[in-house]
C-alpha positions in Angstrom: 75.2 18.7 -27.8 77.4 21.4 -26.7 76.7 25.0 -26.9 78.9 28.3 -26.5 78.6 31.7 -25.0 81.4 34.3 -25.2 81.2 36.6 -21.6 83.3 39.7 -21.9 82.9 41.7 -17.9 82.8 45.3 -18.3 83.8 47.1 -15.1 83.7 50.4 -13.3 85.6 53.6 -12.2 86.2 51.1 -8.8 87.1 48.3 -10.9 84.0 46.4 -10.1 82.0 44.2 -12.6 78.9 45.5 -13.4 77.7 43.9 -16.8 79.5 41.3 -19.1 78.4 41.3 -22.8 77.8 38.1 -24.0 79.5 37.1 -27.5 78.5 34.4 -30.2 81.3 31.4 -29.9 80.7 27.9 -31.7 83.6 26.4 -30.2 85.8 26.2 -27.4 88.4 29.1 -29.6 88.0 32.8 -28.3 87.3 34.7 -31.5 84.1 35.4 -33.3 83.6 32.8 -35.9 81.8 33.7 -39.5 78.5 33.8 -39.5 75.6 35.5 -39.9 74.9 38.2 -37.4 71.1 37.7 -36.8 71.8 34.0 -36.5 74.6 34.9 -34.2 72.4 36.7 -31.5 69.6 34.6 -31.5 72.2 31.8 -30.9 73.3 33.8 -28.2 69.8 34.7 -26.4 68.9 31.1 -26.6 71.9 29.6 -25.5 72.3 32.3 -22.2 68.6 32.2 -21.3 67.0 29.0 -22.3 70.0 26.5 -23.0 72.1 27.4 -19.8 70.2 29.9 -17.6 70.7 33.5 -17.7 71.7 33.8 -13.7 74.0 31.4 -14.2 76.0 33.0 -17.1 75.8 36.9 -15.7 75.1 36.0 -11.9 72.3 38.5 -12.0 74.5 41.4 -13.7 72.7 42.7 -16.8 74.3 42.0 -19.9 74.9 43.6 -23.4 73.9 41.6 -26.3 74.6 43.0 -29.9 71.9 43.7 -32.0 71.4 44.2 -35.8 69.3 46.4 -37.3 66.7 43.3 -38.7 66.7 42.5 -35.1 66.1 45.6 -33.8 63.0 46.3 -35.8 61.8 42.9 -34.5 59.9 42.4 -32.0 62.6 40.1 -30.0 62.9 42.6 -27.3 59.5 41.2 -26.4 61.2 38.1 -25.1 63.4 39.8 -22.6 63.4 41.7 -19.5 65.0 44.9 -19.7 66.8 44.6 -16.3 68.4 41.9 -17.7 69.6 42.8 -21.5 71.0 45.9 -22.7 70.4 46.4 -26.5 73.4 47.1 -28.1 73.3 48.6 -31.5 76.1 47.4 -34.4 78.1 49.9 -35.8 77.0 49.1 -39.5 73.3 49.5 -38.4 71.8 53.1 -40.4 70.8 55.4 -38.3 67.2 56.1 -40.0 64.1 58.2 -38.6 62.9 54.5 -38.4 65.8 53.8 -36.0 65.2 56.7 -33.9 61.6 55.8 -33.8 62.2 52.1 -32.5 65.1 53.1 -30.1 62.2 55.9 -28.4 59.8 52.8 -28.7 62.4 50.4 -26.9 63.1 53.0 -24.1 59.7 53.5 -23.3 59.8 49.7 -22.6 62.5 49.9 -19.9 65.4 49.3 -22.4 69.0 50.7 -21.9 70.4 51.5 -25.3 74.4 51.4 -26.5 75.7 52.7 -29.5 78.5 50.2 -30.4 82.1 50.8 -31.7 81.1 54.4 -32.6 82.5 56.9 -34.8 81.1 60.5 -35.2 80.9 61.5 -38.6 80.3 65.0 -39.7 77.2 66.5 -40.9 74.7 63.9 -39.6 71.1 66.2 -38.7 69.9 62.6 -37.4 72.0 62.7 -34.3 70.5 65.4 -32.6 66.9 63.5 -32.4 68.9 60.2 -31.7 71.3 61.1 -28.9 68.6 62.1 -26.2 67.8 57.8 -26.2 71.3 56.9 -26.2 72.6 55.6 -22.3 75.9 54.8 -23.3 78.5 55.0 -26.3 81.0 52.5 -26.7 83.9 53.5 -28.1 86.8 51.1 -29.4 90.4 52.5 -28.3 92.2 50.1 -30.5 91.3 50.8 -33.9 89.6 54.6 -33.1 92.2 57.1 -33.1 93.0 60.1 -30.3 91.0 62.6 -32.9 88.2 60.3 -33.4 88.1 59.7 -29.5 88.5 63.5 -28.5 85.7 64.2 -31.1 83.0 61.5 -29.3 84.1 63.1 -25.7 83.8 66.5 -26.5 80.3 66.3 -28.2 78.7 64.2 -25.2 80.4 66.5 -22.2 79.4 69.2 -24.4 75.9 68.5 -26.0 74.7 65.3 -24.1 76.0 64.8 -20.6 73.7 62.0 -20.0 75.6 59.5 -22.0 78.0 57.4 -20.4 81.0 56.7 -22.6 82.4 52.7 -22.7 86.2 52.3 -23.5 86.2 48.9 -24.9 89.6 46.6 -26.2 91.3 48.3 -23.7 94.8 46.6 -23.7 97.6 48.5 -22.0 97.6 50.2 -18.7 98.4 53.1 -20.5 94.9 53.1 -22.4 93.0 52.8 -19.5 94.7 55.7 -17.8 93.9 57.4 -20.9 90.3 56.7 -20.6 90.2 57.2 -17.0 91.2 61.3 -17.5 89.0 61.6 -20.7 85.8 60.9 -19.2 85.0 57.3 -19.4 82.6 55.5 -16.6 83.1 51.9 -17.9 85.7 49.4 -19.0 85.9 46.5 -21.5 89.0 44.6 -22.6 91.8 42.2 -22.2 93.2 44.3 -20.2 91.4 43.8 -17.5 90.0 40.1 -18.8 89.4 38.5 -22.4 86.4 36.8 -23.0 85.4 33.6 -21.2 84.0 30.8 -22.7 81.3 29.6 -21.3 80.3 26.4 -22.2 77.2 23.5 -21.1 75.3 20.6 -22.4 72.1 20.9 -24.6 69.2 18.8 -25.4 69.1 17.9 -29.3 65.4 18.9 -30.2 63.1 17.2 -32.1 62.4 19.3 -35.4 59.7 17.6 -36.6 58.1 17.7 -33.0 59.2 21.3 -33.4 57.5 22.3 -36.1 54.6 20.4 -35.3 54.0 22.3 -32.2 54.4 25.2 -34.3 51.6 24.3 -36.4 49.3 23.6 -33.2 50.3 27.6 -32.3 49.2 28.6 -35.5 45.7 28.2 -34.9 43.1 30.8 -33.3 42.6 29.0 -30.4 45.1 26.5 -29.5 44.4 23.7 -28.1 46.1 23.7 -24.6 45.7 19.9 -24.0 46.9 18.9 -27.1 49.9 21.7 -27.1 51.0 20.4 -23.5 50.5 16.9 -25.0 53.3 17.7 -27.6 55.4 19.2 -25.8 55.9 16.4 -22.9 57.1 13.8 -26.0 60.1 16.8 -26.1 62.5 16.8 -23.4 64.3 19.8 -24.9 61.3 21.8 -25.5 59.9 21.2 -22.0 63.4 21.9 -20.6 63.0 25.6 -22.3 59.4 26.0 -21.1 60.3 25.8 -17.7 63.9 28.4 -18.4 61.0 30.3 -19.7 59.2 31.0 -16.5 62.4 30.8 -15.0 63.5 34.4 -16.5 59.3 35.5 -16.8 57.8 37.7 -13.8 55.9 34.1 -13.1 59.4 32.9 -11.2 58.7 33.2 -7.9 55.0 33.4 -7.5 54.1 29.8 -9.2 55.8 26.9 -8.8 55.0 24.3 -12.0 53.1 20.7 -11.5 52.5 20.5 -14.7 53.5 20.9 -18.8 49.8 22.4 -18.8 49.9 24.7 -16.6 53.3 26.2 -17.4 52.2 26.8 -20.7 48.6 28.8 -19.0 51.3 30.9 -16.9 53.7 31.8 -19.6 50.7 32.7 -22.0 50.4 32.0 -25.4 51.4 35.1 -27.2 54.7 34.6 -25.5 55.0 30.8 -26.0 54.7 31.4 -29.6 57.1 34.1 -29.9 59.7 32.0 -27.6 59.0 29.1 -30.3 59.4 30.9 -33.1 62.6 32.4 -32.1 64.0 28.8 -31.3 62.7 27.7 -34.2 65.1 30.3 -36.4 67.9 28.2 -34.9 69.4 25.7 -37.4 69.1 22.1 -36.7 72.0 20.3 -38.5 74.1 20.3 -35.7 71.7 18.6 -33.5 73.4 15.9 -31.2 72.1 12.5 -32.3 74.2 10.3 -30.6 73.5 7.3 -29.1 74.0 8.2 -25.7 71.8 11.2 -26.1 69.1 8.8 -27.9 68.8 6.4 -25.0 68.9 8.9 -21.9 65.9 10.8 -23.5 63.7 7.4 -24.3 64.7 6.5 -20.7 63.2 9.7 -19.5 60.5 9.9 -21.3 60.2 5.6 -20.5 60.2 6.8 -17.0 57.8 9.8 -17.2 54.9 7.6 -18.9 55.5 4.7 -16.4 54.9 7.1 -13.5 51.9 8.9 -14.6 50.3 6.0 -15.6 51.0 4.4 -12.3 49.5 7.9 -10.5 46.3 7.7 -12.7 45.5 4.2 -11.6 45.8 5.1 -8.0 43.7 8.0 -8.9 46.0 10.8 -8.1 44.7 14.4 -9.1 48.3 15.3 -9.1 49.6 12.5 -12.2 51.3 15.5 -13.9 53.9 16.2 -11.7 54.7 11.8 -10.9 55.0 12.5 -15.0 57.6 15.6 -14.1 58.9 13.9 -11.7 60.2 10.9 -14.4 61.1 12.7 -16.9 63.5 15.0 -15.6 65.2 12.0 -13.7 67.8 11.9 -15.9 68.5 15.7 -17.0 71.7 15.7 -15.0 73.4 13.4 -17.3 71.7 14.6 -20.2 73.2 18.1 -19.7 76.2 16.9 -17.7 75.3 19.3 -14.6 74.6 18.9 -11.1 71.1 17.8 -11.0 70.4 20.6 -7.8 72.2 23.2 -10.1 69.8 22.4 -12.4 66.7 22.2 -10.3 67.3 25.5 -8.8 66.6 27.0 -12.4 63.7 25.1 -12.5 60.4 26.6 -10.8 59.3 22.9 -9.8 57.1 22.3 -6.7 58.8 21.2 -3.7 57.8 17.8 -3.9 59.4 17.5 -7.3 62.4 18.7 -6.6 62.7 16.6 -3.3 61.7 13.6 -5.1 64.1 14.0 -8.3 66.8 15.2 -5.7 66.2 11.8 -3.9 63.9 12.9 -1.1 61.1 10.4 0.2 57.9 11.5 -1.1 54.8 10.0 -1.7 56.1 10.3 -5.9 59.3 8.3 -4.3 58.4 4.4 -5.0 56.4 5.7 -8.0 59.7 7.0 -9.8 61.6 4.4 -8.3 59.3 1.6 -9.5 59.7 3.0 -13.0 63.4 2.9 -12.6 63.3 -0.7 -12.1 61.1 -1.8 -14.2 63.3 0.4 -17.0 66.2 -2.2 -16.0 63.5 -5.2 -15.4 64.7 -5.7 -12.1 62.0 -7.8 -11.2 63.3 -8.2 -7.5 62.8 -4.3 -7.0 59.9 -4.5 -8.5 57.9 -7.2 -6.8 58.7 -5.1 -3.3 58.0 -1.7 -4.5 54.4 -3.3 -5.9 52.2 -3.6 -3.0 53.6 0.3 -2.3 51.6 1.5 -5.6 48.8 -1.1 -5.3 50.1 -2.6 -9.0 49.4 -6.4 -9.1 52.9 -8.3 -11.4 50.4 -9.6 -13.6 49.7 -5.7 -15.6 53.4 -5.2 -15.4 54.3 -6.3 -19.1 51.3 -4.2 -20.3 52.6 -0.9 -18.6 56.7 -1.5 -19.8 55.3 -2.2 -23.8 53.0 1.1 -23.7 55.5 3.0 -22.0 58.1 1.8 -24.2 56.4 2.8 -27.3 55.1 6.3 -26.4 58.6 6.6 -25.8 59.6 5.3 -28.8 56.8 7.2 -30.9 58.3 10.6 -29.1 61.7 10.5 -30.2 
């Protein structure tokens, strides 16, 4: 299935990009559809990090993501790294003691914060306990008027200098001069660019597999094996593990041979909050085509035939010849360069050499799995004496790789 992200850059006194804010789009149309706002971020958080790669939509530039105020008492921020995300707080969110409390909380964690589309109002004791959080104020110069805009410049120069001020729908060269002379650091509009639409190829996910997994979570002391079990028969949810470590501190210091182990190295505590947040997506408009049907059985076809074939030859490594076939096919299942993809991934070498068509000693293993997907009996009688298989077990290996691949979809 397709998914969307809106990216807005926001630039500097030099005119240089240094964030983008990422916006909730459904579609390939460049305005912000109706929906509901909490379901709009978490769409947007899944899609940029797990669905499509964070690096890839902000090349490495933090971004702003909107957040409402039932987000912002959640513990979402949990899931992100605050290098990477700066927490931008809705206009119609109240500006409690609670607020002030989480926004203190959130800065203590590393967390820019953004006041968004803001107005000052008169007579609010609240914003002299709030302000000292606030890194920056985003102010809209099309519907804000010059009062309204003098009010917000004079009361940060003034009370709290440490507050960057945001111009944002900037649309005329005559605005941005404007906000040039009054004050402003940074820059946001079609003026200088409208939002980009971002767009990539998903994996449909298996919601009962889904909530299954959830239900293994659950427990006081899941059951690794089992959990890393359930998650294999899922070639979406194993495609989001891995984005997982991807954007964890893990990223460079471990490289994954294994559905077990990646779920050891991102920890449970954070596995189940990453679940649970994918799990408040909807799934009605899950891709169930055909197409999409019969590249993930092939995968997951593919993945079984191979670790089976490692086990019998007694290799202690069978979890990444299992790797190794099931992410065979994730090009065409996303509709991305495979090494695109790959470099997101934090795969061993040798499974990235061998997916990327390398010669490895996984090599005739995934290839042998490829033809014996298409019966290519040819291929398969010379690739044979290479993984000591005699023709005879063949028919058994293709019908119980066929149905855990069935049973998994």
């Amino acid at each position: 299935m397709e998914v969307f992200i809106g990216r807005q850059p926001i630039f500097n006194l030099h005119e240089q990009v240094v964030a983008y804010e990422l916006l909730y789009r459904n579609k390939n149309v460049n305005s912000f559809p109706d929906v509901d706002s909490d379901a709009a971020t978490v769409d947007v958080l899944v899609n940029s990090f797990l669905s499509i790669g964070i690096e890839e939509v902000t090349k490495g530039k933090p971004c702003f993501v909107n957040f409402t105020e039932n987000l912002l008492m959640s513990s979402i921020d949990e899931f992100l790294d605050p290098s990477q995300v700066v927490i931008e707080i809705l206009e119609d969110v109240p500006l409690t003691p609670n607020l002030v409390k989480r926004v203190i909380e959130l800065k203590s964690h590393g967390f820019k914060i953004a006041l968004d589309d803001f107005i000052l109002k008169e007579n609010v004791p609240i914003y002299d306990t709030l302000f000292p959080h606030i890194d920056l104020i985003k102010v809209d110069f099309l519907i804000s008027s010059l009062v309204e805009r003098m009010e917000i410049e004079n009361m940060v120069k003034e009370n709290f200098p440490h507050i960057k001020l945001l111009a944002e729908k900037v649309e005329t060269q005559e605005q941005y001069r404007v906000a040039k002379h009054s004050g402003y650091e940074f820059f946001q509009g079609y003026f200088f660019e409208q939002p980009q639409i971002i767009k990539a190829m998903d994996i449909p996910a298996n919601a009962i597999q889904y909530f299954h997994i959830i239900s293994l979570l659950k427990e006081e002391e899941p059951n690794v094996h089992l959990l890393a079990e359930n998650i294999e028969r899922d070639i979406s949810l194993t495609y989001k593990l891995l984005q997982m470590i991807n954007n964890s501190s893990k990223r460079s210091k471990s490289k994954i041979r294994s559905i077990k182990q990646a779920i050891l190295l991102l920890g449970l505590a954070n596995l189940r909050k990453w679940i649970y947040l994918l799990a408040l997506r909807e799934f009605d408009d899950r891709a169930d085509t055909d197409l999409f049907q019969e590249l993930m059985r092939t995968s997951l076809f593919r993945a079984k035939v191979c670790e089976k074939l490692a086990k019998r030859n007694y290799k202690q490594n069978f979890s990444e010849y299992f790797l190794v076939g099931m992410f065979s096919l994730i090009d065409a299942i996303l509709q991305r360069p495979m090494n695109v993809i790959l470099q997101q991934l934090p795969f061993s070498e040798a499974i990235t050499e061998t997916i990327l068509g390398g010669q490895t000693e996984m090599t005739p293993y995934l290839e042998f799995s490829i033809a014996l997907g298409k019966l290519d009996w040819q291929r398969l009688e010379e690739l044979a004496p290479q993984i000591n298989i005699e023709m005879a077990s063949i028919d058994l290996l293709y019908n119980e790789a066929l149905e855990w691949a069935e049973t998994s979809l």
